[in-house]
C-alpha positions as CSV (number, residue, x, y, z in Angstrom):
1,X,-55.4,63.8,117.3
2,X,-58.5,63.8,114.8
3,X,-58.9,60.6,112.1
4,X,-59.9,62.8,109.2
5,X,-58.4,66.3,108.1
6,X,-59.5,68.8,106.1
7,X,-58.8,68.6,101.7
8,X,-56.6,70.9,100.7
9,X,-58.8,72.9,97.9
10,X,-56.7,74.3,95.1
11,X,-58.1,77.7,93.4
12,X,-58.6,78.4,89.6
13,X,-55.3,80.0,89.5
14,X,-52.8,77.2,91.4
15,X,-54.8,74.5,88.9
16,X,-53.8,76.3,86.2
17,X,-50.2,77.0,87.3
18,X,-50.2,72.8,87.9
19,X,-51.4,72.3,84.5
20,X,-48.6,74.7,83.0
21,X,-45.6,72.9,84.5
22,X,-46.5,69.7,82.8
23,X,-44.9,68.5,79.7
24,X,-47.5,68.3,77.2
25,X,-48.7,64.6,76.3
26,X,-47.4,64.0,72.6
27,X,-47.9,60.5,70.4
28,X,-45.4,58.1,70.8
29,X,-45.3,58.1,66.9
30,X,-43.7,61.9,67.2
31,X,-41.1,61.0,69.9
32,X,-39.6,58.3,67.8
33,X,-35.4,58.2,68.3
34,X,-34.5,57.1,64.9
35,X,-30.5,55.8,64.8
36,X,-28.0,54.4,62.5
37,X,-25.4,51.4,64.5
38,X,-22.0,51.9,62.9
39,X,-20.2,50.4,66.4
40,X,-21.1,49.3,69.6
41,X,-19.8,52.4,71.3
42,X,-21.5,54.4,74.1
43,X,-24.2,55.1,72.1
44,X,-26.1,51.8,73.2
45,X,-25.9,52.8,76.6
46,X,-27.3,56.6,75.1
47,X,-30.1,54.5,73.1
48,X,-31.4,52.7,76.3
49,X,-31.5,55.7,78.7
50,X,-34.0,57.0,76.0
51,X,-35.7,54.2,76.0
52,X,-36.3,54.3,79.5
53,X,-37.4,57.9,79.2
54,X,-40.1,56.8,77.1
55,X,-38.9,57.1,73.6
56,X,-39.7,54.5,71.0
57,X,-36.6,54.1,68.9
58,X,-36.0,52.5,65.7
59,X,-32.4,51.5,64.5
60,X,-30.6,50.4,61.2
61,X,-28.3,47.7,60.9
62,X,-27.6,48.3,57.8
63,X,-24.3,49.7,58.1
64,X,-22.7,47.3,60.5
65,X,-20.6,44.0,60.5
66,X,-22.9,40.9,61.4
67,X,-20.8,40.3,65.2
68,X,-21.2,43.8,66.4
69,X,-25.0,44.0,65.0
70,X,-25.9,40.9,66.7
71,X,-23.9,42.6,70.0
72,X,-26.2,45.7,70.3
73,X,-29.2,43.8,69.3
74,X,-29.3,41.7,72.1
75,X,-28.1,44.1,74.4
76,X,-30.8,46.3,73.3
77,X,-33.2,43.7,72.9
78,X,-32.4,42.6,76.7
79,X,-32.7,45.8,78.1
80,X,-36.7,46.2,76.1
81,X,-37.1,42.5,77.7
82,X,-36.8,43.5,81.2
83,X,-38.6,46.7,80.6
84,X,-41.1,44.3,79.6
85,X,-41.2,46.0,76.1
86,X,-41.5,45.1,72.3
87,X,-38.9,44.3,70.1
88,X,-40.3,44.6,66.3
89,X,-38.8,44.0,62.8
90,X,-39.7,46.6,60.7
91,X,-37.1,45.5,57.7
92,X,-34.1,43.2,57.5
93,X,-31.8,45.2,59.2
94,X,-34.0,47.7,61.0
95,X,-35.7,47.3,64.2
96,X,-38.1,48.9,66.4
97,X,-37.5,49.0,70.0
98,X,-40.5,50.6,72.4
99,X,-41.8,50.1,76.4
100,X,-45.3,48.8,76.4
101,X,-47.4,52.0,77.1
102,X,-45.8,53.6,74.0
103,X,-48.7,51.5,72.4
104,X,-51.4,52.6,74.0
105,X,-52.5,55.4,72.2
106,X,-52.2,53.1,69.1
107,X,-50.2,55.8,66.6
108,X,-46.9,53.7,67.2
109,X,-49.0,50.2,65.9
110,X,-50.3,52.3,62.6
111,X,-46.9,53.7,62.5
112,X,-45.5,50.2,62.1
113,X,-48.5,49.3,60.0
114,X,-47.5,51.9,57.6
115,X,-43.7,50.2,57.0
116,X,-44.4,46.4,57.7
């Protein structure tokens, strides 16, 4: 039994198949989930799967009675908290919900810099 083994060199052409099967890195800016609350049906539960998937997502109120606005917000809002995530009021009624490393390439802050 030996304490070191040999690396496992990868050719031009197995690289290249590795690089191929990967999704290609977009801005969070362009995978922005934008959604209208008319009810707090399933689609909260829809909303926050995306979220975790790493979609930023950005939701109107407008359209909504104040109890079941104030329902989805904090659920939502609660779910971005664990996730450790930012919660940010664009408008009045419409929100921005996004993880933490959807700002790191900094086109989701100019995005909300362009609307706030």
């Amino acid at each position: 039994m030996g304490l070191f083994k040999k690396k496992n060199h990868q050719n031009e052409y197995q690289t290249a198949q590795n690089q191929m099967n990967q999704e290609p890195v977009t801005k969070a800016c362009e995978r922005i989930l934008f959604d209208e609350i008319t009810s707090d049906d399933q689609k909260t539960l829809y909303l926050v799967d995306k979220l975790t998937k790493h979609h930023p997502i950005v939701l109107n109120f407008e359209h909504v009675d104040v109890p079941t606005a104030n329902k989805v917000l904090a659920f939502i809002a609660g779910a971005v908290y664990v996730l450790h995530g930012k919660t940010i009021k664009i408008d009045e009624k419409i929100y921005l919900f996004a993880l933490p490393e959807e700002f790191l390439d900094g086109s989701l802050d100019e995005w909300v810099r362009q609307f706030s």
